[in-house]
N, C-alpha and C positions, 0 to 999 in steps of 0.2 A: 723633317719628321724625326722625331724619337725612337729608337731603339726599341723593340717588339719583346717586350716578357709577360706574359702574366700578369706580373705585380704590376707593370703598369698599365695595363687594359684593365685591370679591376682596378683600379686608383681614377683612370678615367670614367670607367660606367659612374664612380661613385660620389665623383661631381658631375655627371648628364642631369641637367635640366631642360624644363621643359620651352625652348626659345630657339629661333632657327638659328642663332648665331652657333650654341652650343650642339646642335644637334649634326650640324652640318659639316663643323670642326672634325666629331669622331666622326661622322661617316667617311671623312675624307682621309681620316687617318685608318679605318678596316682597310680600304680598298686599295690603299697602296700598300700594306700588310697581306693582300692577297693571298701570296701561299701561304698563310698560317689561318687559312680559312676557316677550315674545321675546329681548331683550337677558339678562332675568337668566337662562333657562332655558340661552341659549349658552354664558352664561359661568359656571353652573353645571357643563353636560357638560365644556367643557372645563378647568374646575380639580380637578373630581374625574378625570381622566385625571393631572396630575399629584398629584394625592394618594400619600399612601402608601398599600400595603396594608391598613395596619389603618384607616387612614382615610376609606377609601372609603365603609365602611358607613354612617359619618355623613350622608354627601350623599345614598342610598339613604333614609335614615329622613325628611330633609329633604324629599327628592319626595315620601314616603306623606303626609306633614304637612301638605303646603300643598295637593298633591292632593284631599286629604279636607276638609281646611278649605274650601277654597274653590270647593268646589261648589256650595254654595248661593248663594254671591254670581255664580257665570257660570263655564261649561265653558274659559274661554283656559289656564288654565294644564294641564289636564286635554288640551288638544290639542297644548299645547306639547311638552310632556313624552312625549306619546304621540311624536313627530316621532324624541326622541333615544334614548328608554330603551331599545330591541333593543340598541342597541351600545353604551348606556352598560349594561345587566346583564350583558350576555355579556363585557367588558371586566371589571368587578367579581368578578362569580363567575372567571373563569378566575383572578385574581391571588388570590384569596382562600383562608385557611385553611379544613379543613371546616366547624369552627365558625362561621364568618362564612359559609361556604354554607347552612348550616342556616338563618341568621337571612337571608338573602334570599330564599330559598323561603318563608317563613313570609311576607313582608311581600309575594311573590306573592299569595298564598291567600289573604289577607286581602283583596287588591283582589278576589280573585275576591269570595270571599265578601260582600262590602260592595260589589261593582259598581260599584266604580270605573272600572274599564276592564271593555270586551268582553271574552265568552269567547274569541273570534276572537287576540285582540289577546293576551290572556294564553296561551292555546295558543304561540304567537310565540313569545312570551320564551322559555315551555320550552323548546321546541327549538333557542335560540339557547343559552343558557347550559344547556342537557342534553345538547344532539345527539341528541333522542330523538324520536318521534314523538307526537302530540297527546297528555298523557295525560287522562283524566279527572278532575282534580282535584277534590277533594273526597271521591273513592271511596277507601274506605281500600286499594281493591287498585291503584290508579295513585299511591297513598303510598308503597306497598312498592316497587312495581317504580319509583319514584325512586331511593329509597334503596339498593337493590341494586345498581341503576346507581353512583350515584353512591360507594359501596364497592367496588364493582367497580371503577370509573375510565370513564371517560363512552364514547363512540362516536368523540370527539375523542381520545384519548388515542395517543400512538405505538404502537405494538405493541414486545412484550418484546425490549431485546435491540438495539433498532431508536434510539441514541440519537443517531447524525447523522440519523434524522426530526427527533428531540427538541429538537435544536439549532435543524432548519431553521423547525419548526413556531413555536417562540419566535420565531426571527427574521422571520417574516412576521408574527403578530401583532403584535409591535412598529413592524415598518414602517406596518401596517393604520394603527393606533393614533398614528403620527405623522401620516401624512399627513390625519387625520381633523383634528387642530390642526391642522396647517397651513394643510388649508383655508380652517379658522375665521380663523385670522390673516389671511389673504390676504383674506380677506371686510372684515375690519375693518381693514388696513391699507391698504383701497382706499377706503374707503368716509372713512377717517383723512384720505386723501390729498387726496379730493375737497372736503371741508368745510375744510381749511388749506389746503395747496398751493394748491389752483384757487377758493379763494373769489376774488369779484371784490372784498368790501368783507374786508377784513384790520381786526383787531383790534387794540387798544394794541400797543405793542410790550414790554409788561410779561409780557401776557396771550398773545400771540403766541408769546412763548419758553417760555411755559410748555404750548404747543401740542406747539410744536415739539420740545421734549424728551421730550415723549409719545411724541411720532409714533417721534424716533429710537428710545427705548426699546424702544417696541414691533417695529420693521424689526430690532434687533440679537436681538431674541429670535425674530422670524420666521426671520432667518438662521444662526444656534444650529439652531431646528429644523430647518433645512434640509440644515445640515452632517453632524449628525447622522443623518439618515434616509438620506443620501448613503454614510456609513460604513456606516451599518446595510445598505444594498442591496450595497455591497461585501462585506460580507461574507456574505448570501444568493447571491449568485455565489458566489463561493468555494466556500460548502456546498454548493451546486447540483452545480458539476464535481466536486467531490470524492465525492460519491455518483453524479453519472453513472458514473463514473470505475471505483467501485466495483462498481456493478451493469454495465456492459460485461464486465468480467473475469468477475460470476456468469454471466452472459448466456452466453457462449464457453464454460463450465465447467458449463452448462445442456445448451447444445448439444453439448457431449462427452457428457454421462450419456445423453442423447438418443438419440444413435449407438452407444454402445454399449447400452444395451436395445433397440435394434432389433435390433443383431446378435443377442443373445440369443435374444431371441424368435425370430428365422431361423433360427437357431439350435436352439432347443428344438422347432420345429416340424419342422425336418430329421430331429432324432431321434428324434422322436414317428411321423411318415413312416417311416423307418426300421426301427422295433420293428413298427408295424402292415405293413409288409413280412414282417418274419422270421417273423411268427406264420402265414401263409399257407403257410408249411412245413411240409412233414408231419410230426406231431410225434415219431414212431416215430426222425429224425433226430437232433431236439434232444436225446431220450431216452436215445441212444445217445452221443452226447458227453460230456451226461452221467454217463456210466457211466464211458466212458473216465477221465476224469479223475478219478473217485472209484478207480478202478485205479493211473492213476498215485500219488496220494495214497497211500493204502496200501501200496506197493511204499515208499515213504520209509525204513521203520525198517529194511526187509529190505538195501536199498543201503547203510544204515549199516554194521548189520555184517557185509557184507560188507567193505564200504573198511575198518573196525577190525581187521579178520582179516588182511585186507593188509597194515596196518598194522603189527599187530604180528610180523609175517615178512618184514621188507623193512625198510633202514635208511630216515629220513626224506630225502624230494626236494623241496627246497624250491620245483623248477619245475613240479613233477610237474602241478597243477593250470591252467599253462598250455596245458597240451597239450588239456584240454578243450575246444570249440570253444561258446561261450556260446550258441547256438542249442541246441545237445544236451542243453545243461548246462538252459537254461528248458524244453524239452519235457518231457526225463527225471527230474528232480531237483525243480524248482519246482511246488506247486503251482496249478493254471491259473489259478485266480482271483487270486493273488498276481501272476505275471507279468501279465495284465494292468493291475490294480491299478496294480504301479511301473513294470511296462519293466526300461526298461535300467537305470537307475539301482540298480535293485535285486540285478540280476544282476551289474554293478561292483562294487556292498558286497561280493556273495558272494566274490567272486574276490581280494579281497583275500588279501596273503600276511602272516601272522603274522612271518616274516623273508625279505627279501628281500636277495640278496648284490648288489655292485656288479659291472655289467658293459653290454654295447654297448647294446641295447637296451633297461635300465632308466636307463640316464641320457639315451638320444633321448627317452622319452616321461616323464619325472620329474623331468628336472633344466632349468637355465635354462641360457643360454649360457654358454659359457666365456669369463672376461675376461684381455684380456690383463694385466692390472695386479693387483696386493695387494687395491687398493682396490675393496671390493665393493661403495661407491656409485659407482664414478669411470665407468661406463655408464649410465645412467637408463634405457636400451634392454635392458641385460642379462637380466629375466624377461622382458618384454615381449615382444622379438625372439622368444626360441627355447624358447616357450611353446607346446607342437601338442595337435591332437589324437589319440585311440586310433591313425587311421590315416598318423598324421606327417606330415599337411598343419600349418602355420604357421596362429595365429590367436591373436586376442586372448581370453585367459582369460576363463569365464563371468562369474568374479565377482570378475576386476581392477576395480579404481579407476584411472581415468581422469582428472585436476582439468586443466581449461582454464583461461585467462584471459589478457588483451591489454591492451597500455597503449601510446595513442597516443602518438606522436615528436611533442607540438605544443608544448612546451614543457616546464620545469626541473620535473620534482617538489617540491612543498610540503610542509608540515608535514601539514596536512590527506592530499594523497593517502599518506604514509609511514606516516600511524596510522591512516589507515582503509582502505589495498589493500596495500601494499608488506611492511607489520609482519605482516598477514596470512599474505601468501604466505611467507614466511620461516615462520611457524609452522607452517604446511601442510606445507614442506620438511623442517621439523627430526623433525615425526611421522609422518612415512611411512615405510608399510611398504616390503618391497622388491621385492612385486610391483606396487605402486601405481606409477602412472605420470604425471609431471607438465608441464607444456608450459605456457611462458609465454611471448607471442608478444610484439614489437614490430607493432603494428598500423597498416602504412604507408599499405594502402590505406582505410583509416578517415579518414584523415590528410588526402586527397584532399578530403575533401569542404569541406575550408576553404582554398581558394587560398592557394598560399604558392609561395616561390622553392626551386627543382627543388635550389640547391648547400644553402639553411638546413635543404632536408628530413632531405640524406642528413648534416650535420652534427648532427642531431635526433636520428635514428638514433643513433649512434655515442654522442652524449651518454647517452640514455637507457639504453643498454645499460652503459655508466660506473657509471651511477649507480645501475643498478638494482643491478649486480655488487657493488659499493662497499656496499652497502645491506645483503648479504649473501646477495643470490639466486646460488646455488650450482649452476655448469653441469654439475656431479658427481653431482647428484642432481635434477636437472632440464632441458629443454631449452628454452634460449632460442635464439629464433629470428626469421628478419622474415618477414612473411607475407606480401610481395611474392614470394618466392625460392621459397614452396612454390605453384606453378600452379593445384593441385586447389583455393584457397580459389577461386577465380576460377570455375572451369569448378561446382564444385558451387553457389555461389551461383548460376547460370544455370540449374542444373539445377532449386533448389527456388524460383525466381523463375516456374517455369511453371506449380508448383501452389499458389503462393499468391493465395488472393483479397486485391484492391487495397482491398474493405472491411477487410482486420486492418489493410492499413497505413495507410490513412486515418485510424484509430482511436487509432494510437501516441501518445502524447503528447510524448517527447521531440526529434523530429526538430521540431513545432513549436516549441517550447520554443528549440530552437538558432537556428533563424529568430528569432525574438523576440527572443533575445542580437542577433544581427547586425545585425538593421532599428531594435533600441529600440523597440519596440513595447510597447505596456501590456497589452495582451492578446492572449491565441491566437486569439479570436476573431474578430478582423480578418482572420486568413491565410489564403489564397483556394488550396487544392490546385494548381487547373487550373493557376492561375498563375502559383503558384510553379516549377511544373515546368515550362513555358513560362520560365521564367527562367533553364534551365539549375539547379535545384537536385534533380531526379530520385536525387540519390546521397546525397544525406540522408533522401528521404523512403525509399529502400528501402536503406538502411545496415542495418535491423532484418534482411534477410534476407540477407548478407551477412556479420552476426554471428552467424546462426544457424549460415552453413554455418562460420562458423571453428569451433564448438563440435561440430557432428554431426559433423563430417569426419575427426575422430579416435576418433568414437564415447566422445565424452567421457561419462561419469557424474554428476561434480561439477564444480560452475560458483560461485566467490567472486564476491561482486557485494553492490553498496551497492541501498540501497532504490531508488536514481532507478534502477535496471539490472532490477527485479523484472519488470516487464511487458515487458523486453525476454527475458528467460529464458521467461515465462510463454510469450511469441509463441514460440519455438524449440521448445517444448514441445508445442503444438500443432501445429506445423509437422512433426514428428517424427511425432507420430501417425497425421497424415493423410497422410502420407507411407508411412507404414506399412501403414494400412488401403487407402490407391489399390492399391498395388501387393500386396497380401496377404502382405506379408513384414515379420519384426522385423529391419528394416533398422538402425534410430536406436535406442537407449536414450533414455529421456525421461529428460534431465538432471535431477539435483537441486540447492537453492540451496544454498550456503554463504554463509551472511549474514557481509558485512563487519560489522566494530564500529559503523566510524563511517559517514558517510553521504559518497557519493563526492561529491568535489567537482573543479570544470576549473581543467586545467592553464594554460588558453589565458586566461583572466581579465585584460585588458588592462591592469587599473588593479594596476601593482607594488608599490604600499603595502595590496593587501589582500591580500597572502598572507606567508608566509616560506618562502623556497624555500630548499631541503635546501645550496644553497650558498653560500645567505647569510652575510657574514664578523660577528663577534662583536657589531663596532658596529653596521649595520645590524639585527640581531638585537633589539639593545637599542633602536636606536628605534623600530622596529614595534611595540615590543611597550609601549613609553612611551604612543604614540599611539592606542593599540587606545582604541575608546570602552567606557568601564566608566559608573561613578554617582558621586556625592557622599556614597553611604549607609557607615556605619562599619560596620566588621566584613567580614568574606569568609565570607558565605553562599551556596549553589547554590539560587537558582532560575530556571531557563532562562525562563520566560515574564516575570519583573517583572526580572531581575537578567541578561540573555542576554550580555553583555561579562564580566562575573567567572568567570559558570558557561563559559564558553567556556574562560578560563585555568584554571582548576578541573579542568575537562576534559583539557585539555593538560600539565597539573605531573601529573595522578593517571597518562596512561600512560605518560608517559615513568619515573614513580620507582615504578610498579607499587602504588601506596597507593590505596585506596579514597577514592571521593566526600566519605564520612564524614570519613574519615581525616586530609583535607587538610584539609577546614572545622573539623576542629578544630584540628588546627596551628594555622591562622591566622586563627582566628575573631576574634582580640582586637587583628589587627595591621592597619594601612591597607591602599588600592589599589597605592600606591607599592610598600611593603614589600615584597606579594606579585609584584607584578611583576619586582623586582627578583628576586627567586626562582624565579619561570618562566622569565626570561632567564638564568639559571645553570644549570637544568636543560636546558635546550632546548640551550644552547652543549657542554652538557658531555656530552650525547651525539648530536649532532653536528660535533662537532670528529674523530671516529676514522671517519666516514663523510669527511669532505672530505680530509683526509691519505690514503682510499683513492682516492677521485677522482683527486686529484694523481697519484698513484704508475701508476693505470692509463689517465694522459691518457700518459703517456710509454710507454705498451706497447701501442699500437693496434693493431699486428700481430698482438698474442694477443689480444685483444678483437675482431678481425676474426675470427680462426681460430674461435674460441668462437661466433659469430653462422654460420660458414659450417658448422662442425659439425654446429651446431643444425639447420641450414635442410636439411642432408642428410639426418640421421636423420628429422624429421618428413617428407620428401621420400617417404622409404623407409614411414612407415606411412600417407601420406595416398595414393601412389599403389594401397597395396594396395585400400584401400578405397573408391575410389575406381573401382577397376577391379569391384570387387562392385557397385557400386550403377548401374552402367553396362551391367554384364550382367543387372541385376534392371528395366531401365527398357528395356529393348533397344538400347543402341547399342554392347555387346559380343557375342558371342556365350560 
């Protein structure tokens, strides 16, 4: 037998295969190694943790071997093994194929069988590598119900459906699983320490280095694990918020279904109340109604022909059926249970006119305002304004479209915000109908909440409205505007700041996220509420309800927004509700998202070589784009997780030239990074060259780029005060 180190029991586990010739060999070499029992049993658990999958089983067959072997010579390895084997089976069985789970329950049953270990002890394991409760083993019905289990998928298993558990659940076992080595290490790199470092009588200096490079080896691989188990808890964090994150949002969409089945049920109980009211009536009442209406009913065919009698001895009147007064027309004409049934709606279908001529009263209540101009988009206000109802009050159409959206003055537009907000709303413009109605705000007071100089603000302005015009957003078919100039953003933010609870806004994640930009911060989780608003930062933490009111205050429908903006819509949406149910009125429409393409990104990004802004000149263009970090790997392939620098230009050549993902990677699957780049920088230039030539042309006409902004800021003036003055009379501070 060979000399007993370490190094050589891990050089043996690390040719153990799985064959009795090999298996039998080591077990015959632990057990005459006897007393370094505890030493081989540690460094047993901890090389079968780094085994492979299919290797594991070996080290498994290895403890039945020696276990069983060396009973009769004395119970130490039998105690030892008992110390590790919970967490070294439950470790094995989870990384294992079925097949290899099959063969480690088997080599269970066997200890039982052969009393190796206690029933107590073996009960353990099950439910360590089962998740199940003690079963009887040996009975062939706590066989079954293994195996059912085990087909099933254990007690441990995520739930369907549920694969950020899936992710999290690996990620803890992993971490479990390092720190168990680690321990080990730390046990034996202390204990390493003590017998070299701190000996008093030191060894040749032959013999010493060959200590000593032990010891290192071993500290560089303690700190390997260490870094590693550090990445691994990063990213159990990560998973962690990102499923709180996720169940917050069910949680608020829990508690809405919540409120609404209680209505319900008050609801269904009112009417239930109700009926057992009406039944207390004498029923000789009911009886009689119903007669009535089987009378009216009946009369139906006879009023036909009579009106057809008319008809045919009278020329036709095409107004003739206005004269009707629609209460008359649902008593006498409709059957009962039909008018209740639709209403009114039903009695509007009826009164329809197969031809109606032009005149004063069918173009007040049917037609939109008159423009003064040819151009029938050159108002964005023309249906909108002089849209009424039956009784010729002014109001926004049931079922106009509404599309909001805002872009702060903190800086130049990029490439990024033009392909994933700007290219947007231009497509939004170009397919609207012409009752739809569009508003895109300069958002100054958003703007506020990052300190800056009062003259770069109102110069930001004026840029941004340049560039968005330039861009191709069309004051003809939409209303840009600043959202300082219309007052009602202000006074309704105050208003829906009284019913919001300070739980949704604590809950936001973005406003801490812009803190974290500012401070350099590594995580949110450092950021203290109290005191940040103690800092004067109170207008970040409730900017969320301030973008609500920009959106409700037009009674907007549809809201464009990048993924970071979703749970800022979602709060508005809620906010909307409960707004609606405080005061018993459908005050708000619950907006809907219109998903930008791309994901929004800030304009305000201090570091100027990581963007390209929409005014960047040809050269600059080209060295950003030299500099972008790609790979060394040949070929231009997309994929954003190994490849995230190419797939980024991939991304950016596919929308500018309108060609699919595919489409680009085949172009230039066979050409370098170089190549390609120089071929993003052609695309990028070549269409934004007829965006900065309009820049230029409307830096010199600020006067109508002012005119265009005070336009804007009048008309949305004129729809935010009406609704404004409704929501004022519905809270009580109008009458």
């Amino acid at each position: 037998m060979s000399a007993y180190s370490e190094e050589v029991l891990i050089s043996k586990l690390n040719k153990l295969v799985d064959t009795q010739e090999s298996i039998s060999l080591l077990s015959q070499w632990f057990m005459y190694h006897r007393r370094h029992v505890a030493t081989s049993v540690d460094i047993w658990n901890r090389e079968l943790r780094k085994a492979s999958s299919a290797r594991k089983v070996s080290f498994i067959y290895l403890c039945n071997d020696v276990c069983q072997n060396s009973r009769r010579k004395g119970p130490e390895f039998v105690r030892e093994f008992r110390k590790v084997l919970p967490d070294a089976i439950e470790h094995t069985y989870r990384h294992a194929t079925a097949d290899v789970q099959n063969k480690i329950r088997r080599v269970v049953n066997i200890w039982e069988e052969r009393e190796v270990f206690d029933k107590d002890f073996l009960d353990e394991l099950r439910r360590n590598f089962l998740g199940t409760n003690s079963p009887q083993s040996g009975s062939s019905m706590a066989k079954r119900q293994i195996d059912k289990q085990t087909k099933a998928g254990t007690s441990m298993s995520p739930p369907p459906g549920r694969s950020d558990i899936a992710k999290l659940v690996t990620t803890t076992h992993t971490i479990v699983d390092l720190e168990t080595v680690i321990q080990e290490y730390g046990r034996k790199v202390a204990k390493l320490w003590t017998e070299i470092m701190e000996a008093e009588e030191k060894p040749g200096p032959s013999i010493l280095s060959q200590q000593l490079d032990y010891l290192l080896r071993v500290l560089i691989e303690q700190k390997n694990l260490i870094t590693r188990n550090i990445s691994n808890r990063t990213q159990f964090i990560i998973q962690m918020k990102e499923i709180i994150a996720q169940e917050e949002m069910k949680l608020r969409i829990d508690n809405k279904t919540l409120l609404d089945t209680q209505s319900k049920i008050n609801e269904a109980k009112e009417c239930s109340e109700q009926l057992k009211a009406i039944t207390e009536f004498p029923t000789i009442t009911i009886m009689d109604e119903h007669n009535k209406q089987q009378q009216q009913t009946q009369r139906i065919p006879e009023i036909k022909r009579e009106e057809s009698t008319e008809n045919n001895n009278s020329f036709y009147d095409p107004t003739a059926h206005l004269i009707l007064p629609p209460t008359s027309f649902a008593a006498d004409i409709l059957p009962p249970s039909e008018t209740q049934l639709f209403g009114d709606s039903l009695i509007n279908n009826f009164l329809q006119l197969p031809y109606q001529p032009t005149s004063i009263s069918s173009s007040i209540s049917n037609s939109p305002a008159p423009s003064n101009t040819s151009d029938e988009h050159s108002d964005p206000l023309r249906n909108y304004v002089g849209t009424t109802r039956d009784d010729g009050k002014k109001k926004t159409p049931v079922h106009q479209k509404i599309t909001f959206s805002g872009i702060q003055p903190t800086g130049i537009p990029h490439l990024g915000n033009y392909l994933g907000a700007i290219k947007n709303w231009i497509s939004l413009q170009k397919h609207k109908s012409e009752s739809e109605l569009i508003l895109y705000s300069i958002v100054d007071l958003h703007a506020l909440t990052i300190p800056r100089d009062a003259k770069l603000l109102q110069q930001s302005k004026m840029e941004m409205t340049i560039i968005l015009m330039a861009c191709g957003i069309d004051p003809k078919k939409c209303l840009i505007f600043e959202q300082s100039k219309v007052s009602a953003h202000s006074e309704l933010s105050w208003i829906l700041s009284c019913v919001t609870p300070i739980g949704w806004l604590s809950r936001m994640t973005q406003w801490k996220n812009k803190i974290q930009e500012q401070k350099n911060v590594q995580s949110t989780e450092s950021i203290d509420i109290t005191r940040e608003m103690d800092l004067g930062l109170f207008g970040l933490f409730a900017y969320p309800v301030l973008q609500a009111a920009d959106i409700l205050l037009y009674k907007s429908t549809h809201v464009p927004v990048g993924d970071d903006q979703i749970q800022h819509l979602e709060f508005t949406r809620d906010l909307a509700e409960k707004f609606n149910k405080l005061y018993k009125r459908n005050v708000f429409p619950l907006p809907q998202t219109i998903l930008d393409p791309l994901k929004k990104m800030s304009k305000s990004n201090p570091l100027e070589h990581s963007r390209i802004n929409l005014t960047d000149s040809p050269e600059n263009i080209s060295q950003k784009i030299k500099r972008a970090t790609t790979d060394s790997q040949e070929g231009i392939s997309y994929s954003p997780d190994t490849r995230p620098g190419i797939s980024n230009l991939i991304n950016i050549y596919s929308s500018f030239t309108g060609l699919t993902i595919e489409q680009v990677v085949n172009e230039y699957k066979n050409s370098d990074n170089k190549k390609f780049k120089e071929s993003v920088v052609d695309v990028i230039v070549q269409n934004l060259q007829p965006i900065q030539k309009e820049i230029e042309k409307l830096k010199k006409e600020e006067g109508y780029v002012n005119y265009i902004l005070e336009d804007g800021s009048n008309k949305a003036n004129e729809i935010a005060k009406r609704n404004l003055e409704e929501i004022s009379k519905v809270i009580g501070l109008r009458n």
